[in-house]
C-alpha positions as CSV (number, residue, x, y, z in Angstrom):
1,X,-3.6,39.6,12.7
2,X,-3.6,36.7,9.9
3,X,-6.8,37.2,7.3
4,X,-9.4,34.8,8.3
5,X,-9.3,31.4,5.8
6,X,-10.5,28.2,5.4
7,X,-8.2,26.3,5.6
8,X,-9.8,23.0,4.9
9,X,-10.5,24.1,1.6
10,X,-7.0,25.3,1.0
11,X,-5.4,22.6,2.2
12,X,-7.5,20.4,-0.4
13,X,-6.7,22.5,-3.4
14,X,-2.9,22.2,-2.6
15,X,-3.5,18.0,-2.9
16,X,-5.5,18.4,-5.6
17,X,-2.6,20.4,-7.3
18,X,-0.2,17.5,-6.1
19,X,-2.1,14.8,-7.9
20,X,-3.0,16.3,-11.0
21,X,0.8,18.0,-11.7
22,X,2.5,15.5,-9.9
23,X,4.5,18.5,-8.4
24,X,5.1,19.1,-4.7
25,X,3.8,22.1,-3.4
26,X,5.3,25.5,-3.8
27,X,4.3,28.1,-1.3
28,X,7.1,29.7,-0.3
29,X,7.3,29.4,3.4
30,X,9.5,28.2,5.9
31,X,11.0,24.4,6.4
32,X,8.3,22.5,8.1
33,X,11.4,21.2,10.7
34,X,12.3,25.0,11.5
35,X,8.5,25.2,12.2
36,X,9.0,22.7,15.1
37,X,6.1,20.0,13.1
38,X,8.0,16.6,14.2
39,X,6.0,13.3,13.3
40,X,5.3,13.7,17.6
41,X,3.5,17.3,17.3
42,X,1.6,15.8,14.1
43,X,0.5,12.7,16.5
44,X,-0.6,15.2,19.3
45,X,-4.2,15.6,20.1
46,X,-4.1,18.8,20.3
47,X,-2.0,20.2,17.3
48,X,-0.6,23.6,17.8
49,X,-0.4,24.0,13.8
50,X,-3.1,27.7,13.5
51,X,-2.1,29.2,10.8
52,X,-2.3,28.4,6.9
53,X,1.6,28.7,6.8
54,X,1.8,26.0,10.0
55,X,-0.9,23.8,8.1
56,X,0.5,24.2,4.9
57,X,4.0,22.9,6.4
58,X,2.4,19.9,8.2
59,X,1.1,19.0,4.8
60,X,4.4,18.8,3.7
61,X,6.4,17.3,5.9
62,X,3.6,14.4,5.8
63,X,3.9,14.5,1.9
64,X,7.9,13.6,2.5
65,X,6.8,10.4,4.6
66,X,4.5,9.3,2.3
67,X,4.4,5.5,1.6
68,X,4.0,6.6,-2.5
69,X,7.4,8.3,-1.9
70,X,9.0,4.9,-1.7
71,X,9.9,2.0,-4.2
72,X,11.1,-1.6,-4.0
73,X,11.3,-3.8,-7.4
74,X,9.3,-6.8,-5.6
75,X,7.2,-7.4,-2.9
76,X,9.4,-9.5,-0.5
77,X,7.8,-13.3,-1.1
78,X,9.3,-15.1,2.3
79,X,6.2,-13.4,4.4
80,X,2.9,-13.0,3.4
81,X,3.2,-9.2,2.1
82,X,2.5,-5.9,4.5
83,X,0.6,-3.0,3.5
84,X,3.6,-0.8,3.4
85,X,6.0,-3.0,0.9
86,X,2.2,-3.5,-1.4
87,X,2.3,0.6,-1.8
88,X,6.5,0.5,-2.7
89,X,5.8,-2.4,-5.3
90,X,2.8,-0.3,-6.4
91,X,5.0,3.3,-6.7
92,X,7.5,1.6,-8.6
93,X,5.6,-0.5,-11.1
94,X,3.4,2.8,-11.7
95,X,6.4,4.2,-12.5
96,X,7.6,2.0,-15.5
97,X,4.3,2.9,-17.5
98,X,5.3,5.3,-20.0
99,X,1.8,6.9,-19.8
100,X,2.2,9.2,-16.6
101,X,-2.0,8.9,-15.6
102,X,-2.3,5.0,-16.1
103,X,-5.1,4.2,-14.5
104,X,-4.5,2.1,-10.8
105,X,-6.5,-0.9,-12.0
106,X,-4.1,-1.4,-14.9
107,X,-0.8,-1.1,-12.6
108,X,-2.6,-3.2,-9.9
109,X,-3.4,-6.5,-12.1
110,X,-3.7,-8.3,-15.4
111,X,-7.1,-7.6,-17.5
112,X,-9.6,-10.6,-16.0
113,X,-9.8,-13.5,-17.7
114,X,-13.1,-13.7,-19.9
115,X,-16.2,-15.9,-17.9
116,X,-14.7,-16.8,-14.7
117,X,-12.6,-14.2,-11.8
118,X,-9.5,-15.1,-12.7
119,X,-6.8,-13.0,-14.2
120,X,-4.6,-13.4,-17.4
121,X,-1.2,-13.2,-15.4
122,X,-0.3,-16.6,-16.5
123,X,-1.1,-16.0,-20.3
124,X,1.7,-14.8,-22.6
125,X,0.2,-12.4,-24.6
126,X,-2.6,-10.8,-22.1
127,X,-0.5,-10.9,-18.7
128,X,2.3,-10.2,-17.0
129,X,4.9,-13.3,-17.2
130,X,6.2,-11.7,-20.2
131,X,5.6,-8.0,-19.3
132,X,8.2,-5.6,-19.2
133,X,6.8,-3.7,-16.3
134,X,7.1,-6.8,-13.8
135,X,4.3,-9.3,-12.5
136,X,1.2,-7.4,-11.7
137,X,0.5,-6.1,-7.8
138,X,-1.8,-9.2,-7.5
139,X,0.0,-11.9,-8.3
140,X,3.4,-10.8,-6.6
141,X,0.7,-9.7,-3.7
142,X,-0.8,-13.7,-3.9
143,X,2.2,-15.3,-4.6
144,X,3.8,-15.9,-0.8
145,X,0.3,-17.2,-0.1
146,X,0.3,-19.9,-2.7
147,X,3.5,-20.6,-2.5
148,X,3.2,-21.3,1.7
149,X,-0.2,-23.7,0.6
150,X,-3.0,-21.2,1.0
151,X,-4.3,-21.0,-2.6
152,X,-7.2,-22.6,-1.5
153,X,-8.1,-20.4,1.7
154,X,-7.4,-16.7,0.0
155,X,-9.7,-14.6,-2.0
156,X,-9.6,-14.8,-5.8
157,X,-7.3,-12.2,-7.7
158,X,-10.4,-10.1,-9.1
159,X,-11.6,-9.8,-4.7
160,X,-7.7,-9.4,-4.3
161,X,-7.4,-6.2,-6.8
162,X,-10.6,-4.9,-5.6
163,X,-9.4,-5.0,-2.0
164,X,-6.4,-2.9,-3.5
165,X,-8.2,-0.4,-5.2
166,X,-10.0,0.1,-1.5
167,X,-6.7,0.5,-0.5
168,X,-5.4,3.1,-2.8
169,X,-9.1,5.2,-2.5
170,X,-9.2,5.3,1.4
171,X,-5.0,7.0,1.3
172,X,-5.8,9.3,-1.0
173,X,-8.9,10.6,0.6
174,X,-6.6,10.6,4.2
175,X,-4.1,12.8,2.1
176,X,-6.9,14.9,1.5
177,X,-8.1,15.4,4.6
178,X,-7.3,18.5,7.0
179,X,-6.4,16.7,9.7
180,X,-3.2,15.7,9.8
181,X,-3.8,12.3,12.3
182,X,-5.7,9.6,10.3
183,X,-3.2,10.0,7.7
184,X,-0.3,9.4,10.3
185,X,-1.9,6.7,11.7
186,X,-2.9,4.8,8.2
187,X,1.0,5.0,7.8
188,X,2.3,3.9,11.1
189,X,-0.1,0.7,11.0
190,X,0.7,0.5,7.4
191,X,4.4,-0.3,8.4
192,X,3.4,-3.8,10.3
193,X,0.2,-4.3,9.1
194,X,-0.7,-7.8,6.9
195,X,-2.6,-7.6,4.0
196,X,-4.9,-10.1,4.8
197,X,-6.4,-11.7,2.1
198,X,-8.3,-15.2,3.6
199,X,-11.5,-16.1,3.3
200,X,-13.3,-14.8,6.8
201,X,-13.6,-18.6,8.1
202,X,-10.1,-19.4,7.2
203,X,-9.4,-21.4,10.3
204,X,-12.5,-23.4,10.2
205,X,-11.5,-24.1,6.9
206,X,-7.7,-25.2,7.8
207,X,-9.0,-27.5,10.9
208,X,-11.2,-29.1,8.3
209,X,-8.8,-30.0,5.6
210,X,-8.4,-33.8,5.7
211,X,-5.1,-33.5,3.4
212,X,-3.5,-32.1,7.0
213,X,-3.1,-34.2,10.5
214,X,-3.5,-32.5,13.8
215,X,0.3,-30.7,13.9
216,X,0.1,-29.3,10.3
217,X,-3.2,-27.8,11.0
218,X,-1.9,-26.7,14.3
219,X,1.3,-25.2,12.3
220,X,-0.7,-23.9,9.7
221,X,-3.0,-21.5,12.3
222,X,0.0,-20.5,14.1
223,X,1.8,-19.7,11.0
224,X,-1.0,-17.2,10.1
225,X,-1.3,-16.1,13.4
226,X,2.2,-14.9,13.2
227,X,2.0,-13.1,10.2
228,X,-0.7,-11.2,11.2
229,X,1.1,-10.4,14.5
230,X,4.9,-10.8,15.2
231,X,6.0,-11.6,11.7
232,X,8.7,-13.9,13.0
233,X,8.6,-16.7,10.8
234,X,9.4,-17.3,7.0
235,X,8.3,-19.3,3.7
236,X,11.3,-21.3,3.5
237,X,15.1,-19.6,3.0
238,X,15.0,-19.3,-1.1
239,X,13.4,-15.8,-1.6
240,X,14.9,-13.1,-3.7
241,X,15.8,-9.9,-2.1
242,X,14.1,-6.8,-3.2
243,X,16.0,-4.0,-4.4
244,X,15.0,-0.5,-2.8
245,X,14.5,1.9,-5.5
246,X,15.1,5.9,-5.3
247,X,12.0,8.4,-4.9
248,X,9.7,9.5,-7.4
249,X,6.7,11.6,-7.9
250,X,5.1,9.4,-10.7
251,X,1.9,8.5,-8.4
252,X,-1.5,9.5,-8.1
């Protein structure tokens, strides 16, 4: 008979251990796949995970899918971007700071520019057009959107990083949580999921724009509509392709 534990609580401490030593997790116990945890039993309502050592490989196999695990040098700019290619960008920009804790708001965007809420991308010294870690999360995040004509219906980059920051907070309390099936599911929707960054009365705003006749408004609201959906169409054919980059553990 196993010792009674909580297992909440250890399962926290082994994140916790994750995050600050940036180490995966060392119990020595079996391969979570010889355990019989596939990505269906996680998804089950009724997991048959009991133990510490069945929790403790659940954890881990969910640690091997984790978004953070992958890199990409750009977000893709020929659709507006998904949440899963924002956390890749985000992993592998982290990863070119020499400083190993650097803090998410610094990876995520430019220092804002003083008096107004706008950032100093565009400036030389301050942003990131001449950085050697690569344009800022923001921009390459607002990018598509300005470049398909939205610039006008899109929050501004200090809502935009805020929104991020949102982002990051509400994975790394999933990871942190016992159960196994919010974290699954934050991933899965993750994978074809817009990060949608309009104002909320975009399409008023689109059907009142006098700069646009009745079928560019129409193509405008189904152009949205698609990338929030389907995801079948693209900003024009000139994009660059990202470059997939291999794993690393340099995250929060």
């Amino acid at each position: 008979m196993m010792e009674n534990v909580d297992i909440k609580t250890e399962v926290e401490d082994i994140y916790i251990k994750t995050e600050l030593e940036d180490i995966g997790i060392k119990d020595e116990i079996e391969d979570p796949l010889a355990l019989n945890l596939s990505a269906d039993d996680m998804k089950a309502e009724d997991s048959s995970c009991k133990t510490k050592e069945d929790k403790i490989a659940m954890i881990r196999l969910m640690h091997q899918r984790s978004l953070l695990h992958k890199s990409i040098s750009c977000i893709p700019q020929n659709q507006f971007p998904q949440i899963s290619s924002i956390f890749q960008y985000f992993n592998y920009r982290r990863s070119l700071f020499t400083r190993k804790r650097m803090k998410n708001r610094i990876v995520l965007g430019c220092a804002q520019t003083h008096g107004n809420r706008t950032l100093t991308c565009d400036n030389p010294e301050k942003g990131c057009a001449e950085s050697p870690y690569g344009r800022c999360v923001v921009y390459s995040v607002m990018k598509p959107w300005i470049n398909a004509g939205f610039e006008d219906l899109v929050l501004t980059p200090l809502s935009v990083r805020k929104k991020l920051e949102k982002l990051l907070l509400e994975f790394k309390l999933l990871k942190r949580n016992s159960n196994p099936k919010p974290f699954i599911e934050f991933q899965d929707e993750a994978e074809s999921k817009l990060f949608d960054i309009t104002l909320k009365n975009v399409n008023e705003l689109i059907r009142s724009d006098k700069s646009l006749d009745k079928e560019a408004i129409q193509e405008t609201i189904q152009f949205l509509h698609d990338q929030r959906t389907t995801r079948v169409l693209f900003i024009g054919s000139d994009y660059k392709k990202c470059k997939t980059m291999p794993m690393t553990s340099n995250h929060e």
